[in-house]
C-alpha positions as CSV (number, residue, x, y, z in Angstrom):
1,X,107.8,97.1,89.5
2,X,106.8,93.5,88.4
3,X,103.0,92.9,88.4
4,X,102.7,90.4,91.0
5,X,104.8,93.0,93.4
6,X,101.8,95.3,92.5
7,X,98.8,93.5,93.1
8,X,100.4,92.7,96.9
9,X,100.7,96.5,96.9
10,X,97.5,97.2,96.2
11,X,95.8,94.5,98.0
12,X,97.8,95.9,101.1
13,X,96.6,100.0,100.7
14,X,93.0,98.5,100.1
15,X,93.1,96.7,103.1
16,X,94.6,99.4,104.9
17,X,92.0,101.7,103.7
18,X,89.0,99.3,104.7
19,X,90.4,98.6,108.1
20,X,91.5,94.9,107.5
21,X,94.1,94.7,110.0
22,X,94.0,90.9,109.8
23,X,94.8,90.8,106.2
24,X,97.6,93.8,106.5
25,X,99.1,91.2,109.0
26,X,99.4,88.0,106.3
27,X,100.5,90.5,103.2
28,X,103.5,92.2,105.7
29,X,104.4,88.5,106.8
30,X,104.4,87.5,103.2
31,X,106.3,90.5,102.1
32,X,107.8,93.3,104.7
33,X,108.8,95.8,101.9
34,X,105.3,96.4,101.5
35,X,104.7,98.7,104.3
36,X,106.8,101.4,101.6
37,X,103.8,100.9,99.4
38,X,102.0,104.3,97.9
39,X,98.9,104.5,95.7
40,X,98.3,106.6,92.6
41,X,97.9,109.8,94.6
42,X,100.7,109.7,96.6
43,X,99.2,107.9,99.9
44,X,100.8,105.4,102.1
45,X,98.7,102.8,104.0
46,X,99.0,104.8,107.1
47,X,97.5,108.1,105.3
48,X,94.2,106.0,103.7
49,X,93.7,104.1,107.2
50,X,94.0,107.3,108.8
51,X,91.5,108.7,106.5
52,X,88.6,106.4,107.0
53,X,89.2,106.0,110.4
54,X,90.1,103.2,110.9
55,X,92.2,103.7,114.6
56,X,93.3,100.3,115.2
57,X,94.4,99.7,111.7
58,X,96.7,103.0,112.2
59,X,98.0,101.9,115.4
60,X,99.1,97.9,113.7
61,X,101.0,100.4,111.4
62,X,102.3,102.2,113.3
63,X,103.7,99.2,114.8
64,X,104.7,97.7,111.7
65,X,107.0,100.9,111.0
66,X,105.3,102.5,108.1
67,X,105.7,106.5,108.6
């Protein structure tokens, strides 16, 4: 995975994590296969929004496909 592909990946579990449903948006538009994204432990955007709470983050992914 190329550096630049990584920084988009984890700009997009950090924003998922924090809620930033806004910026998920403008990183998916920019890049769709980004919703396959997983961190360091294994967890997929929908698990860290989940995990803070963050319900209308989980719903936008949801949407957006990411299982």
């Amino acid at each position: 995975m190329d550096s630049g592909y990584q920084e988009l990946s984890n700009q997009f579990l950090q924003a998922a994590k924090l809620g930033k449903s806004r910026a998920i948006s403008a990183l998916i538009k920019f890049d769709r296969t980004l919703i396959d994204s997983i961190d360091q432990n294994n967890s997929n955007a929908l698990m860290l929004a989940a995990g803070n709470g963050h319900v209308n983050t989980v719903e936008l992914l949801i949407r957006l496909g990411v299982k």
